[in-house]
N, C-alpha and C positions, 0 to 999 in steps of 0.2 A: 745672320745665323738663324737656322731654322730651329723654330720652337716647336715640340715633339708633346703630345699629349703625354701628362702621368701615367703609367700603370696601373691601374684598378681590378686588385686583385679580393674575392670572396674569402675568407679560410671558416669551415664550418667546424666547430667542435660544440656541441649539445650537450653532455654530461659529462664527468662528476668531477667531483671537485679536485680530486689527482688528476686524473685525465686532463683538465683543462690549466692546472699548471704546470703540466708536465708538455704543454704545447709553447710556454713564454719562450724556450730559444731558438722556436721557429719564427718565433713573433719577432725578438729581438735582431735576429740574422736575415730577416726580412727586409728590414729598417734601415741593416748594417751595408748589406747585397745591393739594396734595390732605393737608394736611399728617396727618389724621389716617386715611389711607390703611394699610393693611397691603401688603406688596408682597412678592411669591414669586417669585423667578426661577427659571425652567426651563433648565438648559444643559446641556453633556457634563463629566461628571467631570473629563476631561484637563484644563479649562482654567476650574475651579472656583477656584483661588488669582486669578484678573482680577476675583474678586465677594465674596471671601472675606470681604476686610477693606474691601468696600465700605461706607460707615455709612446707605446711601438703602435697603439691602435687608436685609427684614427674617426671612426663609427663601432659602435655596437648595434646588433641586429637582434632584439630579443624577442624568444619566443616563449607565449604564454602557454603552461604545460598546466592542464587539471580545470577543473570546472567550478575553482573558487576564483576564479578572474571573471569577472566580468566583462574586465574589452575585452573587446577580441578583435581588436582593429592590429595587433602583431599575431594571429592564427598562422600556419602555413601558409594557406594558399595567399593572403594577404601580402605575407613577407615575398614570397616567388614575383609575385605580381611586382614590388618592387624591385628587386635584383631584374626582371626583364627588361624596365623601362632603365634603372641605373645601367645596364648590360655592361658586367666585368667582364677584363680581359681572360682572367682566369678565375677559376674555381681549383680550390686547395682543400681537397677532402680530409681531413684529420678525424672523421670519425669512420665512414662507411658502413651504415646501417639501411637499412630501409627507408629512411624519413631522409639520409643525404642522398639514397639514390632515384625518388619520389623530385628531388631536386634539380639532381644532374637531369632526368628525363625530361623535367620542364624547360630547361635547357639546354637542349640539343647541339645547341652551335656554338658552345662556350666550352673555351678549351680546359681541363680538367685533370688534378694530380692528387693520387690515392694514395690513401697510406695500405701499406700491404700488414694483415694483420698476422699472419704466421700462425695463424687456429687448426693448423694441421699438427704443428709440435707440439701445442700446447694442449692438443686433444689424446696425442701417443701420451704424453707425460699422464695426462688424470687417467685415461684407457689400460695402458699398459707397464707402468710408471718406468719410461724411460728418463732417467736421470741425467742422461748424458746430452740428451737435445734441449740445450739449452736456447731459448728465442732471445734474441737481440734487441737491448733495450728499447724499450716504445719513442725515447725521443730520438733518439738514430735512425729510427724507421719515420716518425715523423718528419726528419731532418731531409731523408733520402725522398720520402716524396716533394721535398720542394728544390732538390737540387735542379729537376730542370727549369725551374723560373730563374738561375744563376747563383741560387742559394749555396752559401758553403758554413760548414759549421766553425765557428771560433772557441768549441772547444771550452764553454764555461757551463756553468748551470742552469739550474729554475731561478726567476725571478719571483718577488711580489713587491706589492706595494700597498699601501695602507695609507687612509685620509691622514691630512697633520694633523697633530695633537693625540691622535687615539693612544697609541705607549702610553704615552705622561701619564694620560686618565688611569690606564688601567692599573699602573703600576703603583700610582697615587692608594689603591686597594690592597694592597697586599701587606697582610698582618704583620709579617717579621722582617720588615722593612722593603724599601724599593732599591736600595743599594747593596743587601745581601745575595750571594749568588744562589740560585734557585733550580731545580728539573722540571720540565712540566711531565705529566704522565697525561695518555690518550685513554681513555675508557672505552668510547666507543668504536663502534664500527658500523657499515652498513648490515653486514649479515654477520650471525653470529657466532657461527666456526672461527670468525678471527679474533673476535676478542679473547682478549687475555678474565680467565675465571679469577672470582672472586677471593679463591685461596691464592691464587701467584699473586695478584693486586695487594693482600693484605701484607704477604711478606716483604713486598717492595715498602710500600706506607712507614711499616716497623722499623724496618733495618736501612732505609734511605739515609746517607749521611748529608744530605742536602736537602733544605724546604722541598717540599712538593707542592705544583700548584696541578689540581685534577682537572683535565678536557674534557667536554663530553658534550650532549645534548640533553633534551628534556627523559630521555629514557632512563639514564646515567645517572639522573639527581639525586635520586633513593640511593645509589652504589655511593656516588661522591659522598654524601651525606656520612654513610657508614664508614668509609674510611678516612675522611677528615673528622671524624670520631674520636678514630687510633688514637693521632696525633693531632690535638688541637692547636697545641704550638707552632706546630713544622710540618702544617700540611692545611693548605686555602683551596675550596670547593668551588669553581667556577661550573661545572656542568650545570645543564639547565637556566643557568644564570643571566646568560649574556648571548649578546652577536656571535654570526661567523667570526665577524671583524676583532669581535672584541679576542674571539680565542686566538685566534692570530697574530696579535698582541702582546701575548703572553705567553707564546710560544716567540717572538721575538726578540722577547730578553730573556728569555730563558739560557741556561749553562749549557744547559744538554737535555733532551729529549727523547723519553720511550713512548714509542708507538708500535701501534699492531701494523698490519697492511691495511692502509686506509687512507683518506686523505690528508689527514693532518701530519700522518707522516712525510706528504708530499710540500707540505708548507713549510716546513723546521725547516727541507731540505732547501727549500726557496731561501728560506735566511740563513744557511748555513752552515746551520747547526749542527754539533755530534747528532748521532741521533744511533740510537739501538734499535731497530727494526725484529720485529716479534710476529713470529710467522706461526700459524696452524694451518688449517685446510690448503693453504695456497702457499707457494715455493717461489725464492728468489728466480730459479730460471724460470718466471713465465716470465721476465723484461718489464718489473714493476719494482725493482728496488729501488732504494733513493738517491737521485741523479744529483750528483756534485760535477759533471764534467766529464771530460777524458784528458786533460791536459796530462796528467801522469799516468797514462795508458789506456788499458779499458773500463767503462766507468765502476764498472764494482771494485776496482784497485782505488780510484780518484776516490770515491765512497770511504772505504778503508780505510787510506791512508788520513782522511779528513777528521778520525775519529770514533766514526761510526762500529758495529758490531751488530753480525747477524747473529740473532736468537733461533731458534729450530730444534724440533726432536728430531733426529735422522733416523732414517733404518726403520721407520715405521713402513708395515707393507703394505699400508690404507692409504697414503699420500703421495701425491697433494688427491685428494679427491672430487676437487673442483677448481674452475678458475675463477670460479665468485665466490659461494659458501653458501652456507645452508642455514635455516630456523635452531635447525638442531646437527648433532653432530647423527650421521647415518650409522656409525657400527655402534652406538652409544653411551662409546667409553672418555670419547674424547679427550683421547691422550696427545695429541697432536699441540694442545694448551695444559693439558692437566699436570705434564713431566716437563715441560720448560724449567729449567734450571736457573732458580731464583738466585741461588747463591754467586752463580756468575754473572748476573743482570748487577748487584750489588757491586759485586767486586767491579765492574765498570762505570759506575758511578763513581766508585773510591780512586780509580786510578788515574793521572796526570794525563790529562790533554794533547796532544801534540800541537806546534802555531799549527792553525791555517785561521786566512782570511775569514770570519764570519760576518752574519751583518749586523751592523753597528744603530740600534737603536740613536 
């Protein structure tokens, strides 16, 4: 019987951190498809712990991004130099920017499958705000770029995975016990059209009928600080405080989870979580909601059905205004956050779960 070399396939994703979760059931169905595959992902250093303890990737390729690194022995051209002399069979573009096609052009003779970004609807929607052109979730277009490698989708979610022991630790912290059920809340965001202001935040704090544990990063500290203030009791300030890892952690025992559009929304969704999606400058149809699957149809119904509720002002004639956001909100009223209806964010906290599968710390 003739013994057939593995498949050695590239798959690049560079940034952010939804982005690059929102690529694990390419990674998975890869694994599933192609079982005796080798699989190298290409991504930025910063956000190498979202693949670390992936089990579908079998190298990681990281790339040092800013001028506080010192080596530079993973630079660009360093890494290309490599993949020449490695020479995949394919190249699996999941991001297609400037820097993946800087890539593809160093390698000319390697065969290559793009994710199509669909930046024409999603430019009518901010331009003209068509409503009605809705773009097809980012992992179904990720999904369709790797169908010609024999990929097919199995129709489940985002994965993650986290070092042993991290849970225990974190949960070992948590003031109102580690066996009380709990919400996390997201604070931040990358740009700031999406976060949720400081008066929706305060009402959530007040009126939560569940602990609150606050996410966030070092910008967040000051905000966390103030509103685990509210409630000292029934509300633990992790912003600023800890790891990626760590927040991850505590978004995976968490009950339920509110986020803005960002990535942490993108990780509840990884573990399974209800999760309330809280939307300003940017809108469910750009194909950034949070991916449960499509077993029970299309995925914003699998989404729904799993628990989940989209937050949004409608009928604003400023939105979405962008598909990333902005410092500041541009008409400078920012109503897009400022009229989100707290009192239904609550009442979805108060109300019974449906079963679904989550994942089990």
């Amino acid at each position: 019987m003739a013994n057939f070399p593995a498949l050695k396939l590239l798959v690049l994703r560079f940034s952010s951190i939804g982005d690059i979760l929102l690529i694990t059931p390419v990674l998975r169905n890869l694994r599933r498809c192609l079982p005796g595959a080798i699989i190298h992902v290409a991504t930025k250093a910063a956000y190498a712990d979202l693949l670390r303890y992936n089990p579908h990737v079998d190298h990681l390729h990281l790339l040092e991004d800013g001028t506080e690194h010192q080596d530079k022995s993973d630079d660009l051209p360093g890494l290309i130099r490599t993949w020449r002399l490695w020479s995949p069979d394919a190249i699996l573009d999941l991001h297609h920017n400037w820097r993946t096609a800087r890539i593809k052009g160093a390698m000319l003779g390697t065969p290559r499958h793009v994710l199509q970004k669909q930046n024409a609807r999603k430019w009518l929607q901010v331009r003209f705000k068509r409503h009605d052109l809705a773009v097809q979730h980012v992992v179904q277009r990720y999904l369709a770029a790797a169908a010609p490698l024999g990929v097919s989708d199995d129709g489940l979610g985002l994965e993650a995975h986290l070092p042993n022991g991290l849970i225990e630790q974190c949960m070992a912290k948590l003031p109102f016990g580690s066996r009380e059920p709990y919400a996390a809340l997201v604070l931040g965001a990358k740009h700031a059209t999406k976060r949720m202001p400081e008066s929706v935040l305060e009402k959530l704090v007040l009126g939560s009928p569940l602990p609150l544990v606050l996410l966030g990063g070092p910008d967040e500290q000051t905000l966390g600080e103030h509103l685990s203030g509210l409630r000292p009791k029934a509300t633990m300030n992790t912003a600023g405080m800890g790891s990626l890892l760590e927040s991850a952690a505590f978004l995976a025992s968490a009950q339920r989870v509110i986020a803005p559009d960002t990535g942490m929304m993108h990780w509840a969704a990884a573990f399974g979580k209800p999760i309330l999606s809280v939307w300003g400058n940017t809108t469910p149809n750009f194909g950034m909601y949070p991916y449960f699957g499509s077993t029970g149809g299309d995925p914003m119904s699998t989404y729904l059905a799993a628990g989940g509720m989209v937050s949004q002002v409608d009928k604003l004639a400023c939105r979405p205004c962008s598909k990333l956001g902005y410092p500041t909100c541009p008409k400078g009223h920012f109503r897009c956050m400022e009229d989100q209806d707290s009192e239904a964010m609550l009442a979805w906290l108060r109300a019974p779960l449906p079963d679904h599968k989550a994942f089990e710390p």
